[in-house]
Structures are given as C-alpha cells and as structure tokens.
C-alpha positions as CSV (number, residue, x, y, z in Angstrom):
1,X,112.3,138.1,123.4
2,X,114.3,141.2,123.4
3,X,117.2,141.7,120.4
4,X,120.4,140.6,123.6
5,X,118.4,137.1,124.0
6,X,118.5,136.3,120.5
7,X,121.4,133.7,119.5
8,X,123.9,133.9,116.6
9,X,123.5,131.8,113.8
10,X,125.7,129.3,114.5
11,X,125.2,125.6,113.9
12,X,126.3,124.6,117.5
13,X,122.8,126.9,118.8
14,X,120.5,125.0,116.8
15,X,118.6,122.3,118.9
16,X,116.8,119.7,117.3
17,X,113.0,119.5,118.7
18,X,112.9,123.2,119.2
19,X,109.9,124.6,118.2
20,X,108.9,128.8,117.1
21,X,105.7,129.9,116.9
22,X,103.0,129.9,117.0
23,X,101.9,133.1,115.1
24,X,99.1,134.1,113.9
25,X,99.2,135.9,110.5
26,X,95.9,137.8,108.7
27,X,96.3,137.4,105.1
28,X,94.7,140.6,103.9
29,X,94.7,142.7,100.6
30,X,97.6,144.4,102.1
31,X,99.8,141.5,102.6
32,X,98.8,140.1,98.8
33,X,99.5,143.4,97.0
34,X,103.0,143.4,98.8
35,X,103.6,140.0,97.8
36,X,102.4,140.5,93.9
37,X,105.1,143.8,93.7
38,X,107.7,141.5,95.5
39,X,107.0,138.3,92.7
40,X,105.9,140.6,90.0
41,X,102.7,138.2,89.9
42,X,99.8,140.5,89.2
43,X,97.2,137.1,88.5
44,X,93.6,137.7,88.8
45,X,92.7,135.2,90.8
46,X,94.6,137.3,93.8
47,X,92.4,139.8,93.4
48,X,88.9,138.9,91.8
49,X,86.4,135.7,91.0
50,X,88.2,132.1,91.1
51,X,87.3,128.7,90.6
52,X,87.2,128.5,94.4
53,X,84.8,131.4,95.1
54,X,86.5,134.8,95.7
55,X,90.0,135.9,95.5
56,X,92.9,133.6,97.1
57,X,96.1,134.3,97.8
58,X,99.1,133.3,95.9
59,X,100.0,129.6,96.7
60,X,103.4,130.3,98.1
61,X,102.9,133.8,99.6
62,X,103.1,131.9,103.2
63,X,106.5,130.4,102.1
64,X,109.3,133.0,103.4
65,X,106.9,133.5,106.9
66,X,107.5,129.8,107.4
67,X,111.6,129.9,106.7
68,X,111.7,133.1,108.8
69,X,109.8,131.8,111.2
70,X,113.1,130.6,113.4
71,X,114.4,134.1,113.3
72,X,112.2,135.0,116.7
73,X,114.9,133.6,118.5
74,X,118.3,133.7,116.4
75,X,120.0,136.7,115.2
76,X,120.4,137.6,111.6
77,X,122.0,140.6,111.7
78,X,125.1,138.9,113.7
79,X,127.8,139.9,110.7
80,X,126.6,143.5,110.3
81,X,129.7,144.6,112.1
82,X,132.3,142.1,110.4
83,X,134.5,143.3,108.0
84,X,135.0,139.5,107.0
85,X,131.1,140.1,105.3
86,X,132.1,136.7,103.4
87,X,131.3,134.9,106.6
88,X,127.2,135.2,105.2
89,X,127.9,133.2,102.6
90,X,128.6,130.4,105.0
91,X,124.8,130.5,105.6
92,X,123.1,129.1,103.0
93,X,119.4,127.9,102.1
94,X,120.5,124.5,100.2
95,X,116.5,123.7,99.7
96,X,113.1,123.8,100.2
97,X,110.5,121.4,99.8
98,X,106.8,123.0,99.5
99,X,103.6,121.3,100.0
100,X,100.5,123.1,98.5
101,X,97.4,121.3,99.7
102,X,94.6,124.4,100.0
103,X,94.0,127.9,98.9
104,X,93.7,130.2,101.3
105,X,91.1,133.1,100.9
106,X,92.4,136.2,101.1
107,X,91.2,138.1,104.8
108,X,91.3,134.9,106.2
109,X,94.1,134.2,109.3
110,X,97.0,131.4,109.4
111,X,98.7,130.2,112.2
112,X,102.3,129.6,111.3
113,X,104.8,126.6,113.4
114,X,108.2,126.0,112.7
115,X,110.7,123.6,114.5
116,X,114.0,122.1,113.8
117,X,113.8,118.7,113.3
118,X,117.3,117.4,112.5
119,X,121.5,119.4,111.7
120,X,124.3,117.1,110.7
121,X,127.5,117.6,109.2
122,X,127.8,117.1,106.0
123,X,130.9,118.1,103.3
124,X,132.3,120.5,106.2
125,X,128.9,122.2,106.4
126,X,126.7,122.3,109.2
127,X,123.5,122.0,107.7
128,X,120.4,122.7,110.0
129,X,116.5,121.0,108.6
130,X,113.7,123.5,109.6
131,X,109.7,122.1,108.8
132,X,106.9,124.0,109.6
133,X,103.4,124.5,108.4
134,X,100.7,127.3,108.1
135,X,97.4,126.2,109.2
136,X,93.9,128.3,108.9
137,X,91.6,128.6,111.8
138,X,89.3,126.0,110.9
139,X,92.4,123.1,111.7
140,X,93.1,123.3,107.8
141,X,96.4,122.9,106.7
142,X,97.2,125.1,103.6
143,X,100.7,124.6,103.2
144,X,104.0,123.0,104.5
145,X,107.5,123.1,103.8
146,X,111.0,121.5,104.6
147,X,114.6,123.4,104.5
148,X,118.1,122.7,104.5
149,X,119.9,125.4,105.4
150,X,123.6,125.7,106.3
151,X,124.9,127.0,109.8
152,X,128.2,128.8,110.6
153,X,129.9,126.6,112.6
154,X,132.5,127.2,115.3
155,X,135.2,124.9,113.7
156,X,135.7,121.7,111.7
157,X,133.7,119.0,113.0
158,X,133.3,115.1,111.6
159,X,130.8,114.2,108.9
160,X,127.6,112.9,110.1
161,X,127.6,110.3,107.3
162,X,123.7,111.9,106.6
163,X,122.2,113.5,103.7
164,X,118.5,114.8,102.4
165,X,117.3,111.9,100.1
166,X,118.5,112.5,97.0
167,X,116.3,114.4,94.6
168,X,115.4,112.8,91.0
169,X,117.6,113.8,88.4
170,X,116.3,117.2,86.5
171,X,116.5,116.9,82.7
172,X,117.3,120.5,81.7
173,X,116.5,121.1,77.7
174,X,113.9,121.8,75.8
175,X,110.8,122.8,77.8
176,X,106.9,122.3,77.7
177,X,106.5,124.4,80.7
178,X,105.5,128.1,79.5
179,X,108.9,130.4,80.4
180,X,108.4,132.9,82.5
181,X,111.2,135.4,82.8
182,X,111.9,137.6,86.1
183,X,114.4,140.2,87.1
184,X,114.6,140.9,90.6
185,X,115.0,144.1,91.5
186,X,116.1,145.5,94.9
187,X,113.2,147.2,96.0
188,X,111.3,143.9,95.3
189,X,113.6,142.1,96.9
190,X,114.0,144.4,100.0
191,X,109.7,143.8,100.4
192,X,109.9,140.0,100.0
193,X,112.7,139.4,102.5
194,X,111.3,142.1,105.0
195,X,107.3,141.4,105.1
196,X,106.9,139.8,108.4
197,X,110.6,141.0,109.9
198,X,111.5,144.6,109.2
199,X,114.7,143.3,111.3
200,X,115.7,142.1,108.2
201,X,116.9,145.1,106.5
202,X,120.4,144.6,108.2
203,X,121.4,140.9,106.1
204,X,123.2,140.2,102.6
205,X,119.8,139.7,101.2
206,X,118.9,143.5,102.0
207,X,122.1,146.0,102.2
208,X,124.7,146.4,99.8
209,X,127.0,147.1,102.0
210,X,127.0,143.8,103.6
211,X,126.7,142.1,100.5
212,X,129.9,144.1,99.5
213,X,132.3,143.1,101.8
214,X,130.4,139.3,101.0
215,X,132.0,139.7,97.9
216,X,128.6,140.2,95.8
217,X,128.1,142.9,93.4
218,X,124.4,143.6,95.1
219,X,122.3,142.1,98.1
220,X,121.9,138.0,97.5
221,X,118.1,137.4,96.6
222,X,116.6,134.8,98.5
223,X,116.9,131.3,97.4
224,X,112.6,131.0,98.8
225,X,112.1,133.8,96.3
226,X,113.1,131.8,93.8
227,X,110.8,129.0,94.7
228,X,108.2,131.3,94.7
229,X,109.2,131.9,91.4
230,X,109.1,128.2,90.2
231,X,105.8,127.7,92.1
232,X,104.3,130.7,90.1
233,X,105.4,128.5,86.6
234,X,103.1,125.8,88.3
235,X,100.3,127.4,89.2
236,X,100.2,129.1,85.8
237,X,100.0,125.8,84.0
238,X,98.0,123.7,86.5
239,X,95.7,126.0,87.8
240,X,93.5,124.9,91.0
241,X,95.1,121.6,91.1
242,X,98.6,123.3,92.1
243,X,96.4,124.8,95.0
244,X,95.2,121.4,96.3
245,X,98.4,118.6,96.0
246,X,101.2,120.8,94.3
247,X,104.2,119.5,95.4
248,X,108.0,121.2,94.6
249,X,111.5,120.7,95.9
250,X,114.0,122.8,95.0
251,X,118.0,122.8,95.0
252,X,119.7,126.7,95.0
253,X,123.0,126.1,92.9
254,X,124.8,129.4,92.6
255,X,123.9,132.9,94.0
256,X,121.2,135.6,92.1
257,X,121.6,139.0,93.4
258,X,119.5,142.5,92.8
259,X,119.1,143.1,88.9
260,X,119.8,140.0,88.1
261,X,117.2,138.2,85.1
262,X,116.6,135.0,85.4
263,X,114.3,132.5,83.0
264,X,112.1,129.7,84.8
265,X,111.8,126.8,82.4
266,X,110.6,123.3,83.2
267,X,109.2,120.6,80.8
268,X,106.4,117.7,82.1
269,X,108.3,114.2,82.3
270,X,106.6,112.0,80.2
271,X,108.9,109.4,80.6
272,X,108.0,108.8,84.4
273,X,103.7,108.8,83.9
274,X,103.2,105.0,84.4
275,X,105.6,105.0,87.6
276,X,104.2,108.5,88.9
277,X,101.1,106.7,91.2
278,X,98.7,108.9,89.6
279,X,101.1,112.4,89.6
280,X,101.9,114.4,86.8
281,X,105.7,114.8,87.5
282,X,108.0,118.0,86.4
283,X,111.3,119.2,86.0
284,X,111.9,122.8,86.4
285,X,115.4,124.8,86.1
286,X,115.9,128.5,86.4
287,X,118.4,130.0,84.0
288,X,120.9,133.2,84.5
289,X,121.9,133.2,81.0
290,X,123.5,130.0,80.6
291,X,123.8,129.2,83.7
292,X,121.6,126.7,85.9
293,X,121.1,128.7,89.2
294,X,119.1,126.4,90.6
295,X,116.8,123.2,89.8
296,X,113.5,121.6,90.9
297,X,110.7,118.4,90.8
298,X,107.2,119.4,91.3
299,X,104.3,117.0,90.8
300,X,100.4,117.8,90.2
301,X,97.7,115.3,90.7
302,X,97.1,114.2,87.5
C-alpha cells in the first residue's frame, strides 16, 4: 500500500472486523540486541543457556509489532504538518492486555495478525480495541494482546454506554516485587518505537519538534514500552512460568517523555490466593517520583 492510500487516524476510519497482516517476522540476534538497548534488559537468558534449551527472546519483545501492526494501513504521521501538535495527544494508548503463553527461541519466525474488533464512544473519546497475536511456524501461539486506544474523532458524538471490564483495584504501597528502576532515554526510545516501522520517526513518540508544539517537554515514550517494562519486573521474579501463562493488563495514567526515570514496583496479593483458581495474582504500579504514571494486574500460574 503506498504512503496516499494510507488513512488518517481518525476514529470514523476504523472498521470493526478489519484485519492487518499477516507478517512474518524472523526473530534473530539482531532484533534481540535492538530490543535489550531499547528496554535496557541485558538478561542472560536472551543470549545464552535457559531452562528451555538455548537462548529465547524477551517475553514481550513481540508486543509493540503487534500494536503497530494496524499502522500498514493508517497514517501516523498525519499531524507532522499541524501547528495545533496538541491534536497527538487526542490519540492515546489507554491499555494493553498481554498474554504470555510460550517462549520463543531466538532465530526462530512469527507470524504477526492484528484486527479491530470493537470502537465506541466513551467520555467524548473515541476509543478504538485492536487484538492480535504472534504465532510461530509450528501453529504455536506465543503471545497475544488487547488495546484500547483512543481515535481523533471528527466531532462530538453520543456515548456508546460501553466500557473495557473494569480492572481489579491496584493496591499501591509497600512492595514484594523487586524494584526495578528505568530512565528512558531518546535514543532508546527512538529504537523501540521504530523497529519494525522506520515510518515512525515522524510521531510525538520520536521528534521533538512534534512533541513541542504537543506541549511536551520531549517525545511521549510509548505507553507498550512501559508494559514492557512491567512485564520485565515479572519475568525477573517468576522466571519460566511468566513465559508459559503470564498474564498483565495495564492502565497508562499520565504521559512519560525522553529522560524521564521511572520506578516499577508491584507487591504479590496475598489477600486474593484462595479466590485466584490456582493464579498467583499481582499488583504492579510504575512511579515518576510521586506520581503513579500508570498501573497494572498480572497473574502467574501458581
């Protein structure tokens, strides 16, 4: 599809039942050093011996392909023009579930779907659900995922009286999840949001100009890079179980731009163990110093 054929981001152009994809993506050394400087996760297990054999990659390095993956037919550079740049922040991801359910050997291939599979209005906001999975060769699926994400839309329109299920209540305080502490610079962020779309370099999340006139003091890092952030805690602390059930839904609250540090905290929910069917169930928060920028539930198979 050539650059004239692809439609704005607009809330009224997103059909429900459309599908992107399929493409195929090889998952080589490359791709897994690119993602460790873009997370700043360096673990061994992306690049020697693991419990599963050889080295895997990291459990959400497929995430951003998988929100991106709609952007084959939908512009996002359609604001690089605007001097109203706050019109950017009008598009929002809201949330992101993620389903881990195998690892995924590094030089092996994926085959990554998207389609949009409901938009309503909701608060005055056209929000837009993308799911999509990544599935090796062999008919295995590694991981899915679910996002909200909010559409510009043309003018006021009535509320669709619909909203995502509501997500369990996240107990911020004192944690028994490990902290792990991140700053996000801009070259990292520039290689996480441009992997698979060098197209990309022309969006609030990748030039300071934009992000400028969008009122931010530096380019918007990626509310998915921030999941990947949270799914890193995880994996850390659950190992080869957060490979083969890990389960996280995360809520972005407030904006994180380039240079910014932020503090992933999370604490295990004892509380909820009898009524968890078998799950170990946690909170996780992440922290811009004392502020909640945005919040999460993950569960492990116990």
């Amino acid at each position: 599809m050539s650059p004239s054929d692809l439609r704005e981001h607009r809330f009224e152009l997103a059909r429900v039942g459309e599908e992107f994809g399929p493409r195929r993506i090889v998952v080589d050394e490359a791709r897994v050093k690119a993602f460790a400087f873009a997370q700043d996760d360096y673990h061994p297990w992306h690049f020697g011996p693991t419990p599963f054999g050889g080295p895997v990659a990291h459990a959400s390095l497929l995430a951003n392909e998988l929100m991106q993956v709609y952007f084959e037919s939908f512009r996002i550079d359609v604001h690089e023009a605007s001097e109203a740049g706050g019109e950017w922040l009008e598009e929002a991801h809201v949330e992101e579930s993620l389903e881990f359910l195998a690892p995924l050997p590094v030089g092996e291939a994926v085959t990554v779907r998207g389609r949009f599979v409901d938009k309503y209005v909701t608060a005055g906001r056209g929000a837009v659900v993308l799911e999509g999975e990544a599935v090796r060769d062999d008919g295995e699926v590694v991981l899915r995922h679910r996002a909200v994400e909010f559409f510009r839309m043309d003018g006021p329109a009535p509320d669709s009286g619909r909203r995502e299920p509501p997500m369990r209540r996240v107990e911020s305080g004192e944690g028994t999840v490990p902290t792990l502490t991140k700053t996000v610079t801009f070259p990292q962020l520039l290689v996480y949001s441009t992997l698979e779309h060098p197209a990309a370099r022309r969006s609030v999340h990748t030039d300071f100009e934009i992000a400028a006139r969008a009122g931010l003091p530096a380019p918007l890092v990626q509310g998915q890079q921030l999941a990947c952030h949270m799914a890193e805690a995880m994996s850390g602390v659950f190992g080869r179980t957060w490979y083969q059930g890990g389960k996280l839904r995360a809520k972005f609250l407030a904006s994180v731009t380039a240079g910014d540090t932020v503090v992933i905290e999370g604490a295990v929910r004892e509380d909820l163990a009898e009524a968890s069917d078998g799950l170990v169930e946690v909170d996780l928060w992440v922290r811009r110093d004392d502020e909640i920028v945005a919040v999460a539930n993950a569960s492990v198979p116990s």
